[in-house]
N, C-alpha and C positions, 0 to 999 in steps of 0.2 A: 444163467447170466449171459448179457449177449452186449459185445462192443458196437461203436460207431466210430464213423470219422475215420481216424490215422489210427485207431488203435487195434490194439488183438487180445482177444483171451489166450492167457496162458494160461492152460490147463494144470498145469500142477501147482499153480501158485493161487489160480481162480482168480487171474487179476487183468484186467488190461492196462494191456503196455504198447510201448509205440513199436514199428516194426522192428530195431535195432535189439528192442529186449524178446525178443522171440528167442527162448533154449537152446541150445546148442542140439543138433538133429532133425532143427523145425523150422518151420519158414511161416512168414505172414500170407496167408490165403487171402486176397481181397474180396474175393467174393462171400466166404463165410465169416470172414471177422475173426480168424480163431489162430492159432499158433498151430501150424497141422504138421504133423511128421513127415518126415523124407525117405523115401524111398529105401529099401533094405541095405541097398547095395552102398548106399550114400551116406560116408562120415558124418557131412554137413551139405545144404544144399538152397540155390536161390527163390528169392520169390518168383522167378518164374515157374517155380512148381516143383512136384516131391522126385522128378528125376534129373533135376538140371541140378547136378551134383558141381560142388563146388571142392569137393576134395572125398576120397574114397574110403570104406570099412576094407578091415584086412587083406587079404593078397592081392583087391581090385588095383588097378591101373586108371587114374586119371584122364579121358581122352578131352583134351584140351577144345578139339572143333568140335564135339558133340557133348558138350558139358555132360559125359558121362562115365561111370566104372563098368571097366572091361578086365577080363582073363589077361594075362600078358599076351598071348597068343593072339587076341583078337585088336590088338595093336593096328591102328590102319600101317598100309603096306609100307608108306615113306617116313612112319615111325619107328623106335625102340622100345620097348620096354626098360625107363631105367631104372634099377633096382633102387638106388639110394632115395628117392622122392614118390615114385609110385605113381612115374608120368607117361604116358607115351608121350615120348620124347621125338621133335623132329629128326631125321637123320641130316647128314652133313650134303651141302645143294649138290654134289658134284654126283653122289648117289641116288638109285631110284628107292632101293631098299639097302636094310643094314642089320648089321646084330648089335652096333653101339655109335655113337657121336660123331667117330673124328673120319678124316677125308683117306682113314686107312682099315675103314671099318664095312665098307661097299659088301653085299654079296648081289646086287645086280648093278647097272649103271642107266643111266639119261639115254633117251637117243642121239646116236651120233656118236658114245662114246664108249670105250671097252673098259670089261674089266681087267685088270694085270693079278692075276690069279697069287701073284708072290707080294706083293703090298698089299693087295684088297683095294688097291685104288682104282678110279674110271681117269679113263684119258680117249685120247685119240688115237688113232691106230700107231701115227708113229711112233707112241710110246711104249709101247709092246715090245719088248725082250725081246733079243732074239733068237 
């Protein structure tokens, strides 16, 4: 059996459907008509293909500018890992890198500005303890 048009096979139903009913794991492939699976790594994932993950399987991390799951580890650098959503999360602007969100969560800083080792905050040098 094989679709045209706006529509897709769905394989376990044998049915075509428009792209909105493609399964949950699958996406509408324009070029074969078919309702095709997503990537391993990938909960759910868009029609732009089976790695452009739209949310992640188990302990991956969401990378929001690479619509892709990653290791937490593999977090780009001015991300977090956050636990509760399974995002890499941006860190806070004042940070270059972070271990979490807020503007006291810094473990490098911007240029131009230091880290204050007892907040975790970046500033300017006059801000520096003394």
């Amino acid at each position: 059996k094989s679709c045209t048009g706006n529509r897709y096979l769905d394989d376990p139903t044998d049915k075509c459907v428009l792209a909105a009913g493609c399964g949950h794991g699958t996406y509408p492939d324009s070029d074969t008509h078919i309702c095709e699976s997503c990537d391993n790594s990938c909960d759910a994932c868009t029609d732009q293909g089976p790695t452009n993950c739209s949310s992640c399987n188990g302990i991956l991390y969401f990378n929001l500018l690479a619509t892709s799951c990653v290791a937490k580890s593999a977090c780009p650098s001015d991300t977090y890992g956050k636990d509760s959503n399974n995002t890499c999360t941006p860190c806070d602007g004042s940070c270059k890198t972070c271990d979490e969100g807020s503007p006291t969560d810094c473990t490098s800083c911007n240029d131009g500005t230091y880290l204050n080792e007892v907040t975790g905050m970046c500033g300017v040098s006059t801000s520096c303890p003394p």
